[in-house]
C-alpha positions in Angstrom: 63.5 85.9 99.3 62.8 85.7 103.2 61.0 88.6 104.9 62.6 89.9 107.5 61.5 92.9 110.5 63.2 96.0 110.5 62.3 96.7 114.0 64.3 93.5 115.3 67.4 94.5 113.2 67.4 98.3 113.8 66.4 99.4 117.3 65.2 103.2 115.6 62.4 101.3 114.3 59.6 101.8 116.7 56.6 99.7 114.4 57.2 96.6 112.3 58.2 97.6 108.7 58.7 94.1 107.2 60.8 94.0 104.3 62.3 91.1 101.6 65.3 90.3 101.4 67.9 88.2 99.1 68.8 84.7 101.4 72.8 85.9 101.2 72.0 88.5 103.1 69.9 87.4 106.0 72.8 84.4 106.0 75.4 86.7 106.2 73.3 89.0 108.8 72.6 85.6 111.3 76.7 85.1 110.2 77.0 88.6 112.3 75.2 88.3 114.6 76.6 84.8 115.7 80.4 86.2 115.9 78.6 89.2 117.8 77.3 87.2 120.8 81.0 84.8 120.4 82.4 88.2 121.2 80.8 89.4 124.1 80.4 85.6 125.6 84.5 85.9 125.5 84.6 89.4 126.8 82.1 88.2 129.7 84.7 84.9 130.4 87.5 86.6 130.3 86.3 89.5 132.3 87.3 92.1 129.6 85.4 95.1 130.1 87.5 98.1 130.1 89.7 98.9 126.8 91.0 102.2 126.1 90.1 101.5 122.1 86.8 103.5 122.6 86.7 104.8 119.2 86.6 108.4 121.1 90.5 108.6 120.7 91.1 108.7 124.3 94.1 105.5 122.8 95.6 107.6 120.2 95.9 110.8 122.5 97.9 108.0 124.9 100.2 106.9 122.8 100.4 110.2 120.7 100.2 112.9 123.1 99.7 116.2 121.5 103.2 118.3 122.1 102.7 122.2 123.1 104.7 124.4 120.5 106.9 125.2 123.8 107.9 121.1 123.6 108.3 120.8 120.5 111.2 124.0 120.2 112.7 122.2 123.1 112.9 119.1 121.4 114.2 120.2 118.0 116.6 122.3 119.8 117.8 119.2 122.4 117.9 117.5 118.6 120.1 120.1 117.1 122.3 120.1 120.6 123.0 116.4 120.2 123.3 116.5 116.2 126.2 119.3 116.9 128.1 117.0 119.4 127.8 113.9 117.6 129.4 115.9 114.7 132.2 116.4 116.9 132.8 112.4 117.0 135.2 110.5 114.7 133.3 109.4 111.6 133.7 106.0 112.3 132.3 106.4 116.1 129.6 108.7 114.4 128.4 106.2 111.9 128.0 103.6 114.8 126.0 105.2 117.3 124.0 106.0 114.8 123.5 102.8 113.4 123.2 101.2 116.9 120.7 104.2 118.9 119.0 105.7 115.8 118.3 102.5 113.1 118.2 100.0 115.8 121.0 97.9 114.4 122.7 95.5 116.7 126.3 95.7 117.5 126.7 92.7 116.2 125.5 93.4 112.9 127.2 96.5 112.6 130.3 94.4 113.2 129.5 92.0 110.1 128.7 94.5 108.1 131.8 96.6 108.9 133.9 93.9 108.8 135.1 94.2 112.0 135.6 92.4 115.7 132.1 93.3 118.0 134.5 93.5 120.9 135.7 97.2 118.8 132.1 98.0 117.8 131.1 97.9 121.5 134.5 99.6 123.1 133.8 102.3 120.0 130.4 103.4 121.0 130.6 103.6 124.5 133.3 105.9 124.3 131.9 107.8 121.7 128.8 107.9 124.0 131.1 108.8 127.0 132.3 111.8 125.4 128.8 112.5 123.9 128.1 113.2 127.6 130.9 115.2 128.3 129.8 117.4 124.8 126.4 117.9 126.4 127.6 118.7 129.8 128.9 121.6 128.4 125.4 122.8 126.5 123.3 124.4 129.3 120.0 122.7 129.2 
């Protein structure tokens, strides 16, 4: 057992409370500590200061901005608008854009798993995406 301070570890403390404690722990506390100061020595080399991870959530409000009810009707309804034109696309042209735009699947691999020449995956869904256009032209936005 090792006797350590209280005020050194905690800055609250404002008079010495010494206390004992097991040897794993004041191993694993000097352990801490030593990554601590590794950390801020590379933060201070590698002039890192600034980071919007905060812990206030000033990164998730970033990268997930909070939609008004007003933006999120429009966007179910632009949904809806481009789910009813896209039904208006062979099945075939259909499956592929979807594939492509909405799973992230490669042209190519659509291709190999259809069965079929890339050359007729790409000339397929750039029409279909040509007349997806001229669908949506029509929808006043």
């Amino acid at each position: 057992m090792i006797e350590i301070n209280l005020k050194d570890v905690y800055s609250f403390y404002k008079t010495d409370v010494w206390v004992e404690v097991d040897e794993e722990i004041v191993h694993e506390m000097r352990r801490f500590d030593n990554l601590d100061n590794a950390y801020k020595l590379r933060v201070y080399r590698h002039r890192a200061y600034y980071s919007l991870d905060g812990n206030d959530g000033m990164e998730h409000q970033i990268l997930f901005p909070v939609l008004s009810s007003e933006e999120k009707y429009e966007e179910a309804w632009l949904r809806q608008e481009i789910y009813k034109a896209m039904c208006q696309l062979s099945e075939k042209t259909f499956r592929r854009i979807y594939a492509h735009y909405f799973l992230g699947l490669s042209k190519v691999a659509i291709a190999q798993a259809e069965k079929v020449d890339e050359r007729a995956v790409r000339k397929s869904i750039s029409s279909g995406l040509k007349k997806l256009a001229l669908l949506l032209d029509k929808v006043q936005l």
